[in-house]
Structure formats: structure tokens, C-alpha cells
Backbone as XML, in Angstrom:
<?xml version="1.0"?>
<chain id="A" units="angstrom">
  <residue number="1" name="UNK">
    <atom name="N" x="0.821" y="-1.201" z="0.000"/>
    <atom name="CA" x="0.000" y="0.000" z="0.000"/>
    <atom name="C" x="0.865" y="1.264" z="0.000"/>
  </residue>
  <residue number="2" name="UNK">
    <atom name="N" x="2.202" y="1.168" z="0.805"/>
    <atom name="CA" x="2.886" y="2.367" z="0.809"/>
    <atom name="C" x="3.573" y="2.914" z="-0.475"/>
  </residue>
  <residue number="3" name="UNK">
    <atom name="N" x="3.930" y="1.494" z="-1.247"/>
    <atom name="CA" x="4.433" y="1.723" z="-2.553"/>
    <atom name="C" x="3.280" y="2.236" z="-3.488"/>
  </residue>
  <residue number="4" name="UNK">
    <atom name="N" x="2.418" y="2.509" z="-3.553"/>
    <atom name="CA" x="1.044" y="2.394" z="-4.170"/>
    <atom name="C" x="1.190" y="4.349" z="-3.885"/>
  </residue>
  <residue number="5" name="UNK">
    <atom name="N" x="0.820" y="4.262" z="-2.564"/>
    <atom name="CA" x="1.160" y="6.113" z="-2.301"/>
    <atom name="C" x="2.411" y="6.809" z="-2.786"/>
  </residue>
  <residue number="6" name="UNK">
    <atom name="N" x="3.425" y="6.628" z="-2.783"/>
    <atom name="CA" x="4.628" y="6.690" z="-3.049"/>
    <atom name="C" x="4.928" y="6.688" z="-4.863"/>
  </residue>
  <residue number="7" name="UNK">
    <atom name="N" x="4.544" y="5.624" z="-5.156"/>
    <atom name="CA" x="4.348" y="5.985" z="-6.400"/>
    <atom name="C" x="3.816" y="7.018" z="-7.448"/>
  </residue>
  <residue number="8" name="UNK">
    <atom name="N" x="2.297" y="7.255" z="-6.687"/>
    <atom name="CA" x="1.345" y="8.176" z="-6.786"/>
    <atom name="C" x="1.591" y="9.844" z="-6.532"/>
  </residue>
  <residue number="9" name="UNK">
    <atom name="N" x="2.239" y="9.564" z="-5.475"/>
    <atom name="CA" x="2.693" y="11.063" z="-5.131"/>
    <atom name="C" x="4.077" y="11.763" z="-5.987"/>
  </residue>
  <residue number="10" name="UNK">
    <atom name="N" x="5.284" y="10.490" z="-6.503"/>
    <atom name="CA" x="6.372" y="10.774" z="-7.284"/>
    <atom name="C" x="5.531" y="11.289" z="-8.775"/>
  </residue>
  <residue number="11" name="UNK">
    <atom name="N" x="4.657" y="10.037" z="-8.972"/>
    <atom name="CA" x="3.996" y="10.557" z="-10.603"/>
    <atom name="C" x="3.573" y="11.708" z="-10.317"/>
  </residue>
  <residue number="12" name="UNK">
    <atom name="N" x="2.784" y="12.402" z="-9.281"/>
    <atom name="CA" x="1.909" y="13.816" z="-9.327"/>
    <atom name="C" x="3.068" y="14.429" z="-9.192"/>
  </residue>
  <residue number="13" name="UNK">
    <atom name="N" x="3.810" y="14.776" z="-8.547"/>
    <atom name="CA" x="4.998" y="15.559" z="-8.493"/>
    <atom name="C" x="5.472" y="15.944" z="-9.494"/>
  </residue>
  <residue number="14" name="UNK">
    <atom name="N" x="6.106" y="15.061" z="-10.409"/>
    <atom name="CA" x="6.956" y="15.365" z="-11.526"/>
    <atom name="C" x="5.785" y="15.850" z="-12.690"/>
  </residue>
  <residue number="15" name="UNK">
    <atom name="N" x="4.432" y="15.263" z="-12.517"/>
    <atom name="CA" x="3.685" y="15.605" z="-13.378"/>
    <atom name="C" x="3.154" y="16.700" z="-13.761"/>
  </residue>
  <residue number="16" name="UNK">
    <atom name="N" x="2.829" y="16.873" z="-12.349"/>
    <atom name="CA" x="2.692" y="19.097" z="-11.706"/>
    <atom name="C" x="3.944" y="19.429" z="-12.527"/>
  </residue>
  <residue number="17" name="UNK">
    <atom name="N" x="4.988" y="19.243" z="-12.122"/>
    <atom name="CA" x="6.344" y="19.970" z="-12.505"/>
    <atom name="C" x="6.829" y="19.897" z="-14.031"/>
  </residue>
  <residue number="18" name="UNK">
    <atom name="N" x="6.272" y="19.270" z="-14.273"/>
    <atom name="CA" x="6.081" y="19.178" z="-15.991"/>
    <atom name="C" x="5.325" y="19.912" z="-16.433"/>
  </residue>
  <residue number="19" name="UNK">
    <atom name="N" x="3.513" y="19.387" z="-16.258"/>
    <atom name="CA" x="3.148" y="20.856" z="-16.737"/>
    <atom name="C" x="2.974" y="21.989" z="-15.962"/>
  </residue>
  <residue number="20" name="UNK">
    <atom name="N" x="3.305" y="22.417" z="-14.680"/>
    <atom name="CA" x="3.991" y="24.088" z="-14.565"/>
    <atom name="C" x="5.107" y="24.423" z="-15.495"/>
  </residue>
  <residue number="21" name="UNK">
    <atom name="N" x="6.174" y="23.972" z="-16.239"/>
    <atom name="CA" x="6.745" y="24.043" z="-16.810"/>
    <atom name="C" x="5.913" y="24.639" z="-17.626"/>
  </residue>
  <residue number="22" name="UNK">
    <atom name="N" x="5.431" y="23.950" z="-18.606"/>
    <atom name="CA" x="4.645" y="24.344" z="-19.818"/>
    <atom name="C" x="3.799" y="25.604" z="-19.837"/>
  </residue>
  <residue number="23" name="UNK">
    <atom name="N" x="3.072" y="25.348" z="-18.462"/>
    <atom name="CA" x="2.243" y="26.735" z="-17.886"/>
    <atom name="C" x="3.094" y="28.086" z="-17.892"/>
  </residue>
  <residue number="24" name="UNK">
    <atom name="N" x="4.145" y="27.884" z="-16.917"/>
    <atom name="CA" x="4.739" y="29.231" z="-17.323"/>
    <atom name="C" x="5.501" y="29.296" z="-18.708"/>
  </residue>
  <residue number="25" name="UNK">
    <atom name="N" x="6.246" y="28.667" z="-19.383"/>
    <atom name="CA" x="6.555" y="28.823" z="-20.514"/>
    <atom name="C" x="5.700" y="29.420" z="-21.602"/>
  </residue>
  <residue number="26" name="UNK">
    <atom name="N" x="4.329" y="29.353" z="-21.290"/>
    <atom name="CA" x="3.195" y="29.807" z="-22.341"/>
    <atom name="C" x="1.885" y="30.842" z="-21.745"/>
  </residue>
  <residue number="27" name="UNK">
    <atom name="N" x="2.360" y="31.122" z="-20.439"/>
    <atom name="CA" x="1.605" y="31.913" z="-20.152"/>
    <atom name="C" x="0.075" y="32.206" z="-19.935"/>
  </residue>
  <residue number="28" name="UNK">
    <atom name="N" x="-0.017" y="30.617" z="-19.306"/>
    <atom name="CA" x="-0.689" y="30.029" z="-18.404"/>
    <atom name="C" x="-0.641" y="30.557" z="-17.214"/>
  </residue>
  <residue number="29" name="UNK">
    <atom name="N" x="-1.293" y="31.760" z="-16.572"/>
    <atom name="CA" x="-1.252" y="32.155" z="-15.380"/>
    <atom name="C" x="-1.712" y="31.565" z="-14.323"/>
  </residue>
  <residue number="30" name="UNK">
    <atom name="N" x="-3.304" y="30.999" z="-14.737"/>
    <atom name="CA" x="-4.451" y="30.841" z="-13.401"/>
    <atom name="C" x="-3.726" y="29.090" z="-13.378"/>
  </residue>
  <residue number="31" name="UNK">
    <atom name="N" x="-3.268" y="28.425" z="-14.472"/>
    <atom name="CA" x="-3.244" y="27.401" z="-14.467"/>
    <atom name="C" x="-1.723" y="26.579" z="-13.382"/>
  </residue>
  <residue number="32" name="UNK">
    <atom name="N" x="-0.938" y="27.542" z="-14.186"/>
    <atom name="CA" x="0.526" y="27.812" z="-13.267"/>
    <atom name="C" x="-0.054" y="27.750" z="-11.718"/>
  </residue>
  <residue number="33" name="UNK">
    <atom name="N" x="-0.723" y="28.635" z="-10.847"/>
    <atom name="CA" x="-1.228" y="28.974" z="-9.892"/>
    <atom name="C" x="-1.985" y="27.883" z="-9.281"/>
  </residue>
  <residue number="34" name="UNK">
    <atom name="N" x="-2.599" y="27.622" z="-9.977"/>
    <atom name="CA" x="-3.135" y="26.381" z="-9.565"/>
    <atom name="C" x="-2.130" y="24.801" z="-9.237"/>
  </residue>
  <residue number="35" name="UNK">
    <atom name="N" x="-1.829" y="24.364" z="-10.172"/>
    <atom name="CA" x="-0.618" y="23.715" z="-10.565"/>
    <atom name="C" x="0.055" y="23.747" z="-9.020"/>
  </residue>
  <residue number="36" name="UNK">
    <atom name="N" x="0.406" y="24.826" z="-8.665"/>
    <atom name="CA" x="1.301" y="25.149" z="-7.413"/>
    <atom name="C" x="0.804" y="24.648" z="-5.857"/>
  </residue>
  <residue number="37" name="UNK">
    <atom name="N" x="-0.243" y="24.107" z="-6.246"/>
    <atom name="CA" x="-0.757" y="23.420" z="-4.852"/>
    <atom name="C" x="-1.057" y="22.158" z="-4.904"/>
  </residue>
  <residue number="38" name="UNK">
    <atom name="N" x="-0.822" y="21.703" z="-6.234"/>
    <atom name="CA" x="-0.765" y="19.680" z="-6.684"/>
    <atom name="C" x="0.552" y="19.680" z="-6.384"/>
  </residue>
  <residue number="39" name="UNK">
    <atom name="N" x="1.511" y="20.569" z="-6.869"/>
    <atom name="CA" x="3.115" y="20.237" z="-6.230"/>
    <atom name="C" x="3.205" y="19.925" z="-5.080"/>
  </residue>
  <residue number="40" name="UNK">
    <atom name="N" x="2.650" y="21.158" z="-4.372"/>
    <atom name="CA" x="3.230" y="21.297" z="-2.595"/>
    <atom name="C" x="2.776" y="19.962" z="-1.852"/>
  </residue>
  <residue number="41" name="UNK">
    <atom name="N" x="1.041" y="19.731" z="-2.469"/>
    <atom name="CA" x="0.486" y="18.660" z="-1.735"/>
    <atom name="C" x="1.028" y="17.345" z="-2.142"/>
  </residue>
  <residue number="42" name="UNK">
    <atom name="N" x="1.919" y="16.886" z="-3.204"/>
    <atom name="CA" x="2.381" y="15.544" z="-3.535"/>
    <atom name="C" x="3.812" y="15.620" z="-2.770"/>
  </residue>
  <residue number="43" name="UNK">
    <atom name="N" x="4.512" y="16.426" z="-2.847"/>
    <atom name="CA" x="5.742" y="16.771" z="-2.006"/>
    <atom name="C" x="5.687" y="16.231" z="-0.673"/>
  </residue>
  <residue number="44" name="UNK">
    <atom name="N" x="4.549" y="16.808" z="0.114"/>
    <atom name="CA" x="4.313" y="16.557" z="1.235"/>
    <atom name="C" x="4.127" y="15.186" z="1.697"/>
  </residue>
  <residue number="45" name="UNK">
    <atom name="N" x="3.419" y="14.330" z="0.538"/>
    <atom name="CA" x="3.448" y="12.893" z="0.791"/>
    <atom name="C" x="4.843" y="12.357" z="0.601"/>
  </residue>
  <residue number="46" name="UNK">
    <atom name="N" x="5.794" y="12.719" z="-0.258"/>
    <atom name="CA" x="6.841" y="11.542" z="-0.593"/>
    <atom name="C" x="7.570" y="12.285" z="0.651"/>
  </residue>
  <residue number="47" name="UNK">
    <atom name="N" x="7.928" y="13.716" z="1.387"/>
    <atom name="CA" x="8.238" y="13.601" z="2.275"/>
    <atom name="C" x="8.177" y="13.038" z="3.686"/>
  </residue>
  <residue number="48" name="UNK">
    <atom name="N" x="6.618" y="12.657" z="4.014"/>
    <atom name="CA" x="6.554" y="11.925" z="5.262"/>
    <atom name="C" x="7.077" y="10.332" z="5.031"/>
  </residue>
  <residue number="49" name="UNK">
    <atom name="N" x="6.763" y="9.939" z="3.726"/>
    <atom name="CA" x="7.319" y="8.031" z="3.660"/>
    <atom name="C" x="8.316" y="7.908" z="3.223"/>
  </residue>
  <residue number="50" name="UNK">
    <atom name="N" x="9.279" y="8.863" z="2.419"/>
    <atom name="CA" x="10.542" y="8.610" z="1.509"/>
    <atom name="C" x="11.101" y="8.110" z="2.716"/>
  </residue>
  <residue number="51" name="UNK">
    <atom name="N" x="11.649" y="9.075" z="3.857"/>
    <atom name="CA" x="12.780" y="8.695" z="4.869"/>
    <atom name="C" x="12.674" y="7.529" z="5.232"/>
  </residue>
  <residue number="52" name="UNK">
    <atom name="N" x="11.633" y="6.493" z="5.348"/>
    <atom name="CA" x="11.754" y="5.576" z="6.040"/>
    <atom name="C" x="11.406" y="4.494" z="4.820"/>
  </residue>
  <residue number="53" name="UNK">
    <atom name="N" x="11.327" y="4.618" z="3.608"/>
    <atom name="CA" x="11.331" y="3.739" z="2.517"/>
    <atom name="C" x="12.728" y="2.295" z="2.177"/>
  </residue>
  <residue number="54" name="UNK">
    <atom name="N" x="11.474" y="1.445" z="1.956"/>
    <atom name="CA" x="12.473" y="-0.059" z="1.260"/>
    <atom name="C" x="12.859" y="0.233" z="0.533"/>
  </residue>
  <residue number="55" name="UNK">
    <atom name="N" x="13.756" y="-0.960" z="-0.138"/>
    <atom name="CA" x="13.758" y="-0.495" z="-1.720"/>
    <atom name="C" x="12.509" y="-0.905" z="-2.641"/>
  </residue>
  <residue number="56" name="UNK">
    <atom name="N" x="11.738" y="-1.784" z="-2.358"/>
    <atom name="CA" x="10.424" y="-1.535" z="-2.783"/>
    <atom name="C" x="9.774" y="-0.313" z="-3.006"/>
  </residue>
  <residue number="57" name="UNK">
    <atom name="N" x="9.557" y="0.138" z="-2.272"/>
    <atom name="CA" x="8.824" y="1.514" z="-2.268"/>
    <atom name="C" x="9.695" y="2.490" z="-2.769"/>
  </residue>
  <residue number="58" name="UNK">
    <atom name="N" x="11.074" y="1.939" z="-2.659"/>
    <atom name="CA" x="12.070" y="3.475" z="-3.551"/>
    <atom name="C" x="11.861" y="2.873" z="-4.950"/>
  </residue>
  <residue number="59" name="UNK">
    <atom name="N" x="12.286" y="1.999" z="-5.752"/>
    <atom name="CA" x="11.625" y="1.556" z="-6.700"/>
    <atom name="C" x="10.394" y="2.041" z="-7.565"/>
  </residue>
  <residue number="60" name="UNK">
    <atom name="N" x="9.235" y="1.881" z="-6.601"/>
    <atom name="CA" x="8.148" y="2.272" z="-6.562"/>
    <atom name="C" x="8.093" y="3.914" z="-7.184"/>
  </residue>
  <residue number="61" name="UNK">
    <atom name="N" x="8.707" y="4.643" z="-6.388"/>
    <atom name="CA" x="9.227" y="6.173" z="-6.259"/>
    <atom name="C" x="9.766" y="6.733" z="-7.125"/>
  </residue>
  <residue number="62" name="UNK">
    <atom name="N" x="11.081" y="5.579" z="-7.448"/>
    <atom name="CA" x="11.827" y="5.967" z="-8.806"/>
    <atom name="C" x="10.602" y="6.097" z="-10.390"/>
  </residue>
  <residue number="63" name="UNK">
    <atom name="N" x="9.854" y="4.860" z="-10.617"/>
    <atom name="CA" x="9.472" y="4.474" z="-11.616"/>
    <atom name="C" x="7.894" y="5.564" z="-11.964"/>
  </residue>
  <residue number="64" name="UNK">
    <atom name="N" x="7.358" y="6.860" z="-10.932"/>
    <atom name="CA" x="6.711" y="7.446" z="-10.942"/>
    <atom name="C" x="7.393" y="8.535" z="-11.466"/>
  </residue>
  <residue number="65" name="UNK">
    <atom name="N" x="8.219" y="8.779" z="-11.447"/>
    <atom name="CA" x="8.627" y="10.057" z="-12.168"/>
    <atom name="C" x="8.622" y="10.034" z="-13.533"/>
  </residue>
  <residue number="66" name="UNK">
    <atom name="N" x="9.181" y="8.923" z="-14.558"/>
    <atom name="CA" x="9.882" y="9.271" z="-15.761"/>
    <atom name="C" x="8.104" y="9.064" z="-16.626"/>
  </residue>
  <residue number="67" name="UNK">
    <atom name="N" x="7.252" y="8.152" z="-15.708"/>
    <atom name="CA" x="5.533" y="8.145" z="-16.277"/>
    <atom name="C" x="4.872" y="9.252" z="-15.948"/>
  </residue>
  <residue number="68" name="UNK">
    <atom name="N" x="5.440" y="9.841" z="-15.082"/>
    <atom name="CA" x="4.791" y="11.151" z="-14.949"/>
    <atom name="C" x="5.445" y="12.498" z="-15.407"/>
  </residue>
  <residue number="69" name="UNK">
    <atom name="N" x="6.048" y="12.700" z="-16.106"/>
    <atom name="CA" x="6.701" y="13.340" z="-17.158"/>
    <atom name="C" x="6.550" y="13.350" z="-18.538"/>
  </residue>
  <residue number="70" name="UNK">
    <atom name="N" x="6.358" y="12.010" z="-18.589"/>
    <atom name="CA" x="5.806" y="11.506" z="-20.156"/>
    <atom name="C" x="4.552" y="11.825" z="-20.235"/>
  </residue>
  <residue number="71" name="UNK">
    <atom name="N" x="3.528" y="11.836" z="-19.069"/>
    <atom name="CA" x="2.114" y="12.343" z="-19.249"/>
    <atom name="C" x="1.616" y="13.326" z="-19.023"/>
  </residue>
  <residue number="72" name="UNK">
    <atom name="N" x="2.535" y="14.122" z="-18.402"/>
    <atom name="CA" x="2.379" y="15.546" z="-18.489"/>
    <atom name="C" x="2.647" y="16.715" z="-20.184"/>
  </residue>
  <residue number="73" name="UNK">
    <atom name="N" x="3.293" y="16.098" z="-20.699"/>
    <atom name="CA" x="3.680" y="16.701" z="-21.470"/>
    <atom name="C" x="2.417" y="16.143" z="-22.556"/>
  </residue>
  <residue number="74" name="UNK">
    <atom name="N" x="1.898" y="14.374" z="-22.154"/>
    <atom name="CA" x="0.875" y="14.467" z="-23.480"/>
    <atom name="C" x="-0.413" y="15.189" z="-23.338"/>
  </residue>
  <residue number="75" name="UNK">
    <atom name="N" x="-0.715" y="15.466" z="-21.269"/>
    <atom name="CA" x="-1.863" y="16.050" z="-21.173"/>
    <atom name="C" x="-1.645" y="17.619" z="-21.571"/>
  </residue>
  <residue number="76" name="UNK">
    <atom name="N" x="-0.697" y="18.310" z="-20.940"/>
    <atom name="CA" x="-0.762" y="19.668" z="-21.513"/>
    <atom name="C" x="-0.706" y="19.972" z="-23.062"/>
  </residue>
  <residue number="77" name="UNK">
    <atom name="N" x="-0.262" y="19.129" z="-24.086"/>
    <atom name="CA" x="-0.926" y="19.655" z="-25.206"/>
    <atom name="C" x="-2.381" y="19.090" z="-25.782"/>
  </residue>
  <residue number="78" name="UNK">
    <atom name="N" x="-2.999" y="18.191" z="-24.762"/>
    <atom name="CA" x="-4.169" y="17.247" z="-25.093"/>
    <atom name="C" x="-5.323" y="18.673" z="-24.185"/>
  </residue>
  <residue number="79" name="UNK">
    <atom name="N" x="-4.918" y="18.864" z="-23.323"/>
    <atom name="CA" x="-5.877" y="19.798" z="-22.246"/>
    <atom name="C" x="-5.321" y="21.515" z="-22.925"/>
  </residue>
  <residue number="80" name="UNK">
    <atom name="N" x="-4.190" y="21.983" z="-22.626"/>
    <atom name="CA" x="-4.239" y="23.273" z="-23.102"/>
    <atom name="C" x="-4.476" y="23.628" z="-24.322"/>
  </residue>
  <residue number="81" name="UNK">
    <atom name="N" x="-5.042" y="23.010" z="-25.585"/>
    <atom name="CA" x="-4.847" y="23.352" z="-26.703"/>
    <atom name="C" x="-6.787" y="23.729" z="-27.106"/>
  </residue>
  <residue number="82" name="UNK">
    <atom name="N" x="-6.962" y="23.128" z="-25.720"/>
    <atom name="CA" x="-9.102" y="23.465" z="-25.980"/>
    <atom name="C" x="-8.734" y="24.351" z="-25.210"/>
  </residue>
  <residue number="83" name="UNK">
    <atom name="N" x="-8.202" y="25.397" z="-23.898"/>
    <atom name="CA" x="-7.900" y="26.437" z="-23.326"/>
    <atom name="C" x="-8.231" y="27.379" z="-24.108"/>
  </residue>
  <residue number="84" name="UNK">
    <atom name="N" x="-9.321" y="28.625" z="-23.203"/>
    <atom name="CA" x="-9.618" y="29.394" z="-24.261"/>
    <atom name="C" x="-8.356" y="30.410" z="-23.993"/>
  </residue>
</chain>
């Protein structure tokens, strides 16, 4: 179950941080802004379980980032491109 959170919170992390990327790069204000509180709140999870993580669950941790990068970048041109 912890790997399950852990995972979840690495994918939202990098995923926020992907598309805030995009957001500010294009001038996405309200969206950027928004964006900025899926970061803080996924942060907050891999900080309370990282410290005390297996390698299961680091695993877990590792393999959420590079999927959540890859889907950030297909949702922000799949979602910002209907943006009025």
C-alpha cells in the first residue's frame, strides 16, 4: 500500500512539474497557480514516507517520475490546446 502512495505522489509531483513548466513557458497564469498546490500537496506525501522507505517503495518512487513526465507533457498539449 505504501508503494502504491509513493508511487502516486512521485507521478503527481513530476507531473505538476512538468506541466507548470509548460504553464509558465506559455503563459498560463491561473493554471501555473493552480498547478502550485498539486506540487506542494504531492511533495508533502513523498516527504513523510521517503525517509523511512524499502527499496520496494524506492523503486516504486523511482518508476513514478519518468511516467509522470511523459504524461504531463501528453496532457498539456491534449488539455491546453481546448484552453480558451
Amino acid at each position: 500500500m505504501k508503494e502504491l502512495a509513493l508511487f502516486a505522489a512521485a507521478f503527481s509531483t513530476v507531473f505538476s512539474l512538468g506541466f507548470q513548466q509548460q504553464n509558465v513557458v506559455h503563459g498560463h497564469y491561473r493554471a501555473a497557480f493552480l498547478t502550485s498546490f498539486v506540487i506542494g500537496g504531492s511533495q508533502i506525501v513523498l516527504w513523510r514516507f521517503v525517509p523511512s522507505a524499502d527499496l520496494g517503495e524506492i523503486a516504486a518512487t523511482l518508476m513514478g517520475g519518468p511516467l509522470g513526465i511523459t504524461a504531463s507533457m501528453v496532457a498539456h498539449r491534449r488539455w491546453m490546446r481546448r484552453a480558451p
